[in-house]
N, C-alpha and C positions, 0 to 999 in steps of 0.2 A: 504494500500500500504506500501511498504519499507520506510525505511526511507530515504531521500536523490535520491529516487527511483522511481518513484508515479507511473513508468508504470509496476511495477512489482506488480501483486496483488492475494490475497489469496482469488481463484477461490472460493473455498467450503464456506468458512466463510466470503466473503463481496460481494456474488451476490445473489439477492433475490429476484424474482418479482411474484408479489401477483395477476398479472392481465394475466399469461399467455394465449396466446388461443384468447384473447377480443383485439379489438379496443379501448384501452382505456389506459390513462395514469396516472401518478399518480401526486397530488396538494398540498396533505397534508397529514399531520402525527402529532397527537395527543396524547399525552399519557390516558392511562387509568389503571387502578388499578396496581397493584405491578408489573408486569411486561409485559405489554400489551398495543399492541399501535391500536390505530383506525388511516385504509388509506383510506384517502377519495379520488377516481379516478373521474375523469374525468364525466363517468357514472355508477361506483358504489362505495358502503363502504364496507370494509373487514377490519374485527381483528383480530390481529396476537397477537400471546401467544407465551409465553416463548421468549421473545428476552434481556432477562437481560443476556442468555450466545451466544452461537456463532448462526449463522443464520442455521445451519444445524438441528438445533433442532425447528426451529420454528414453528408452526402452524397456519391456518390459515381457518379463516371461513367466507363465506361472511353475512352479514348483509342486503345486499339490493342490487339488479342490478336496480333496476326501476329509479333511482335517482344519480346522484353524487355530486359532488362539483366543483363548476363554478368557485370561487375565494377564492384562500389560506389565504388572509387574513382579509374573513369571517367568518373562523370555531374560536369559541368561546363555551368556557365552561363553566356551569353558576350550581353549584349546582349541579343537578340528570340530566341532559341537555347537548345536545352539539351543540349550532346554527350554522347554515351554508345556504348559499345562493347555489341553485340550479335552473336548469333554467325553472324550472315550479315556485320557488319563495322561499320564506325561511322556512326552513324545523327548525326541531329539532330528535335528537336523545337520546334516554332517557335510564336511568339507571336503568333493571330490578332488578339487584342481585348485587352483587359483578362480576359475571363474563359475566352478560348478556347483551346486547344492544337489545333494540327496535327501529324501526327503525316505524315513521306516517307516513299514509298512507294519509294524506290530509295535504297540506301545511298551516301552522301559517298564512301567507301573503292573505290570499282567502280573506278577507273581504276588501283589498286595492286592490285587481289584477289589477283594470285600471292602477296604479301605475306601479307595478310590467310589466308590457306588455311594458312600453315604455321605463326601462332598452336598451341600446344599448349592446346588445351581442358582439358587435366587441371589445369591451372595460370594458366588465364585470368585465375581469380578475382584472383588478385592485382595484375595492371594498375593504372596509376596513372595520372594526368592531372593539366595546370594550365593554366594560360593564362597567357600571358605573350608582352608585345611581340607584340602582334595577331596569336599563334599560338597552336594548341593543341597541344600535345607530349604523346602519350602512352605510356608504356613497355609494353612488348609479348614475351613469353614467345617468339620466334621460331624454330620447331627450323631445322636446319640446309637449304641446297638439296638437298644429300645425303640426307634422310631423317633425321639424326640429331635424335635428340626432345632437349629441354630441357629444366629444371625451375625456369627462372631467369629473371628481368627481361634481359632481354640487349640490346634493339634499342627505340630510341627514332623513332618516327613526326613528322615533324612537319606539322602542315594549319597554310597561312598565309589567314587570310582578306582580306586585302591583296591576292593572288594568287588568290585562290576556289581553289586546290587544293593539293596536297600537293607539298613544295616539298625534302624529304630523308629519307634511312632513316638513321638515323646507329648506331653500336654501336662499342664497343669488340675490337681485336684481341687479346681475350684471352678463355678460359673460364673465369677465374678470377673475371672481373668481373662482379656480378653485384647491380644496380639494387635498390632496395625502394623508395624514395619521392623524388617531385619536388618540393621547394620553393622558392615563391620569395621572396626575404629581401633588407632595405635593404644596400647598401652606398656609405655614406656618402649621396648625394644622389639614387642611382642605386639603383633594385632590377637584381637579378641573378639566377638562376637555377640554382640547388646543385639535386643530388642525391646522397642516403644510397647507401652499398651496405653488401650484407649483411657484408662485412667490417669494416664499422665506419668507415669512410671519409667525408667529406664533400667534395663536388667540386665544384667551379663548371663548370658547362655553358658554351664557348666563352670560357674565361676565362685562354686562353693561344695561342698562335699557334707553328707549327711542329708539332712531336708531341703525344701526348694522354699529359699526367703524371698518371698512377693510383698509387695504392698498394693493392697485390690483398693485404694482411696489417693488423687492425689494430694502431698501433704503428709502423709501418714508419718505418724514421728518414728512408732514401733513397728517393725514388718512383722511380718505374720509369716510362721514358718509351716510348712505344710510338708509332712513327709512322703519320701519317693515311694510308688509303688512298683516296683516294677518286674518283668517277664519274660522270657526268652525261650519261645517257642521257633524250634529250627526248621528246616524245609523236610517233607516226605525223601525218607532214605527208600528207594525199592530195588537196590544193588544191579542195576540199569540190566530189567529180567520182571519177563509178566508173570513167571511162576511163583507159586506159595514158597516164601522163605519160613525158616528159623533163624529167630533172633537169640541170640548166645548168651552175648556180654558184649558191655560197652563202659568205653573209657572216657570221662572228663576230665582234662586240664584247663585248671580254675585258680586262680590268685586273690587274696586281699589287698586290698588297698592299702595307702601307706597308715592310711587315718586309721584305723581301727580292724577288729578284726572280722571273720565270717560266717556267715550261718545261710544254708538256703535246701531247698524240698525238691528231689531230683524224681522226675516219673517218666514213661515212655505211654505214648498213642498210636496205637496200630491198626489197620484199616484193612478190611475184610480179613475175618473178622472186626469187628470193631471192637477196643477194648481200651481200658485205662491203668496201668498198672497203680497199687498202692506207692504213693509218695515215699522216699528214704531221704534223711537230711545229710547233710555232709557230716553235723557231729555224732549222727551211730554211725558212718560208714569210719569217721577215723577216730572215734572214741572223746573228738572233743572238739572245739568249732575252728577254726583255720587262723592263726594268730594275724595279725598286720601285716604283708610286706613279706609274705608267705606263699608259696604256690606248692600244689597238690595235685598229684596225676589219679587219680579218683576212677577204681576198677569197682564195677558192679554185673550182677546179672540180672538179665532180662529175664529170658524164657519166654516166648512170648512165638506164636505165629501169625501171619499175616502176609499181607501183600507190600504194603510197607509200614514204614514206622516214622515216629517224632520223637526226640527230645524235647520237655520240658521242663523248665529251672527257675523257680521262683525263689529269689533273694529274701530269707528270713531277719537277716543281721548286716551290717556292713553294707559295703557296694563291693561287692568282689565281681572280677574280669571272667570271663567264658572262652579264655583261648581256643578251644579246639573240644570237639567231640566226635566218636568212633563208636561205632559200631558193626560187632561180628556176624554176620548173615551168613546159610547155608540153604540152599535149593533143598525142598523136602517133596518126596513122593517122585522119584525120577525114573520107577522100575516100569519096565513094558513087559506086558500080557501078547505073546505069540498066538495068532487064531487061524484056524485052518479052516 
C-alpha cells in the first residue's frame, strides 16, 4: 500500500492467491531455499518460487491436496523436515533436492492415533510447537478418555528424533492449567525450554524434579505443587511372526535418579489371548527399593502366551529412567500332522 495510504494498493504486485478455484484458505508460510516459500492451506501445500522480486513473477506448484495445515503454529522446520499438524495427525515434509518437497503419505503420529483422535478440532487452531534438544514438542487441545471436550492447550506431545518416535504424552494434573505458547530461551550457557499459560505464568519444562510446581492464578505468591503421575507402557512385542508365542522372561534396565531413590509396579499385557499379568514392584524383585544414582538390570518371569505382549511400568517412588527392556519369546505349537 501507499504510504500514509493503506487503501491504495498495487493490484499486480501485492495480490497473490495460490488457492484459487478450492475451498481452502491459507495458515502459513514458510520459507525455503533462496527464494521460495512453502503455503501451507487449510487442505493443501503449494510452493511458490521466485518471490524474492515482485509477485507477478511468481510461481507456483502444488505439493499435496490430500493434506493441509490445521494450526500455524505447528509448522516447524527441523533439518531436511518440515513438521506440521494436520487433521488426520502430524505429518512431515521433507527435502528432496535443493528445489524439491516431498510430501508422506502416512502420518508420523499413526502409532499414538488414540491420542491424536481426541484432539478437539474446534480448538486445534491454537497448537503450538518448537524444537528443542533433538525433539519436537507440540501442545495439543486433548479432550478427556471420558468424552469430556476441552477448550484449552492441556497435553504436550513429544516426537524425539534420536528415537525416530514418540517418546511421552506429558500434561499437567490440573484443569486449571492451561498452555498458550512454547518457548525456548538462554539460560545462562544453556537454552531451556518455558512455557506461557493463559494465567499469566511462565514455567520451565523439566526444570524441577519431584512434583510439577505451577501457579494456576497470575500473581500467585505460593505455587502449588502437584505430583507427577506417570507410565510407560511400551509398543506390542510379536517377535516379527503371526504365530502363538511363549513368553519366558524378560529383563528391565532401570536407574534412579540422582534426587532420590526408586520404587515402581512392573506387569506385562498380552493379546490373544488377552490377559494382564499380576503387578511385581522393583523392591520384592531386589528385596528393597533402588537407592539414588543406582541402576539395576531387573530379571523376571512372564509365563504368559499370546500373540504379543507389552510392558508396563508405573513409577511408585522417585522418577527412575527405563533404559531398555527384553523380552524372551518362543514359537509354540510348531508340530505337523502327516495325512494320507
Amino acid at each position: 500500500s501507499d504510504i500514509m495510504d493503506f487503501d491504495t494498493l498495487d493490484v499486480i504486485g501485492n495480490q497473490f492467491n495460490p488457492s484459487a478455484g478450492q475451498s481452502d484458505y491459507l495458515v502459513q508460510l514458510t520459507p525455503f531455499t533462496k527464494d521460495s516459500l512453502v503455503v501451507f492451506n487449510r487442505k493443501s501445500i503449494h510452493l511458490m518460487s521466485g518471490v524474492s522480486g515482485t509477485l507477478s513473477d511468481v510461481k507456483t506448484n502444488v505439493v499435496t491436496t490430500e493434506i493441509g495445515c490445521s494450526a500455524r503454529k505447528s509448522v516447524v522446520q527441523v533439518a531436511d523436515q518440515i513438521m506440521f499438524l494436520s487433521d488426520q495427525g502430524l505429518y512431515a515434509i521433507t527435502f528432496i533436492d535443493e528445489y524439491n518437497l516431498r510430501g508422506t503419505g502416512m502420518p508420523i503420529s499413526e502409532t499414538i492415533q488414540p491420542f491424536i483422535d481426541r484432539i478437539n478440532q474446534k480448538y486445534v487452531h491454537l497448537s503450538c510447537a518448537v524444537y528443542f534438544d533433538n525433539r519436537y514438542w507440540i501442545a495439543l487441545p486433548l479432550n478427556s478418555e471420558e468424552g469430556l471436550a476441552t477448550t484449552k492447550l492441556n497435553t504436550i506431545i513429544v516426537y524425539s528424533f534420536l528415537n525416530g518416535g514418540f517418546e511421552s504424552i506429558d500434561s499437567v494434573n490440573s484443569e486449571n492449567f492451561a498452555i498458550r505458547e512454547l518457548i525456548v530461551g538462554k539460560e545462562g550457557s544453556q537454552n531451556a525450554l518455558y512455557l506461557t499459560t493463559e494465567e499469566g505464568g511462565v514455567h520451565k519444562v523439566d526444570g524441577a524434579d519431584g512434583g510439577d510446581v505451577v501457579s494456576m492464578s497470575a500473581g500467585q505468591a505460593v505455587p502449588e505443587t502437584i505430583a507427577v503421575v506417570s507410565q510407560c507402557t511400551t509398543r506390542q512385542y510379536d517377535a516379527d511372526t503371526a504365530d502363538r508365542k511363549m513368553f519366558a522372561r524378560s529383563e528391565l534396565h532401570i536407574k534412579s535418579s540422582d534426587q532420590g531413590l526408586s520404587d515402581g509396579d512392573i506387569s506385562f499385557i498380552t493379546e490373544d489371548p488377552d490377559s494382564t499379568t499380576s503387578a511385581t514392584s522393583i523392591s520384592t524383585l531386589l528385596g528393597s527399593t533402588l537407592p539414588a544414582n543406582e541402576d539395576s538390570s531387573i530379571r523376571l518371569g512372564v509365563r504368559k502366551r499370546g500373540f504379543g505382549i507389552q510392558t508396563d511400568f508405573k513409577p511408585t517412588a522417585g522418577r527412575p529412567f527405563l533404559r531398555a527392556v527384553k523380552i524372551d519369546a518362543r514359537v509354540t505349537d510348531r508340530s505337523t500332522t502327516s495325512i494320507s
